[in-house]
C-alpha positions in Angstrom: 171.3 74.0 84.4 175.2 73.3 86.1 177.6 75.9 85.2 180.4 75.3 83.3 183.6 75.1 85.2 186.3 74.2 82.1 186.8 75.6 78.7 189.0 74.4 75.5 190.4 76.1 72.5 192.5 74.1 69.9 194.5 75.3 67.0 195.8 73.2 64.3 199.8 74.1 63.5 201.9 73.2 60.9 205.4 71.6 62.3 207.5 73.7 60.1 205.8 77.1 60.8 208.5 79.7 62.1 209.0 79.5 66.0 207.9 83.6 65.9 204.3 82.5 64.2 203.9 79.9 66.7 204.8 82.2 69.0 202.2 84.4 68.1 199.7 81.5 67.7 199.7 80.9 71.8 199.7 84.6 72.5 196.4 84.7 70.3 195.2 81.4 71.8 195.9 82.8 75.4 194.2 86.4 74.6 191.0 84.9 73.3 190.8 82.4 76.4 191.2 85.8 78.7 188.3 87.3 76.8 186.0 84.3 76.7 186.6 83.6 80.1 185.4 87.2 81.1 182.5 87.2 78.9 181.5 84.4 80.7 181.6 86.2 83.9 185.1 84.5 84.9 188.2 86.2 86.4 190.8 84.9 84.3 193.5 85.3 87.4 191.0 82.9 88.7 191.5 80.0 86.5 194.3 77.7 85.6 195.4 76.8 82.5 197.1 73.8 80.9 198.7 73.1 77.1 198.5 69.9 75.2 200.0 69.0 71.8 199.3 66.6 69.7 200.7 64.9 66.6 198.4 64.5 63.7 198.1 61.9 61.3 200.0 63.5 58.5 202.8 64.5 60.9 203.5 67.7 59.4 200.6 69.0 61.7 200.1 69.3 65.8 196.8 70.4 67.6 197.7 72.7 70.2 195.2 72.8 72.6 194.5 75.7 75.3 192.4 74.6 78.6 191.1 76.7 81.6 189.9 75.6 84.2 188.0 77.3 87.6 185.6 76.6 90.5 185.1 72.9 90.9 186.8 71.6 87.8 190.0 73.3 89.1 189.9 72.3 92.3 189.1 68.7 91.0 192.2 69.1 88.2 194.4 69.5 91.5 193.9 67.1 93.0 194.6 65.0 90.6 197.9 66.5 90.0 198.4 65.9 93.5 198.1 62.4 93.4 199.7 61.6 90.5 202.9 62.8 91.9 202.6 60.7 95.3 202.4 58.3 93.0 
């Protein structure tokens, strides 16, 4: 079975939420990554991460989402950074 190389963790916000709750949203979201990631037998120093937000239907709403990424899926993630800005 292939090891996993990426992981994901999405929270659904309200728009209007104070900025110190959503503050304390992506501290939680980044805590619970860390500790996932070393359950998994992953240094979390390791990995890199990346934020997305997206605008739900309702647009009172975003989907913050939290990925990590490591080993080949990081690697893979850089380069295509890299060549989207030769581009």
């Amino acid at each position: 079975m292939a090891k996993h190389t990426k992981a994901f963790m999405s929270r659904t916000v309200k728009k209007n939420e104070p900025t110190g709750v959503k503050y304390m949203t992506k501290n939680q979201m980044e805590y619970y990554m860390g500790a996932k990631l070393i359950e998994i037998g992953v240094e979390p120093k390791s990995a890199i991460y990346r934020w997305s937000v997206e605008s739900k239907e309702n647009d009172n709403e975003e989907v913050w989402t939290y990925a990590a990424y490591w080993a080949d899926s990081k690697e893979q993630l850089l380069q295509e950074e890299q060549a989207s800005k030769e581009n």
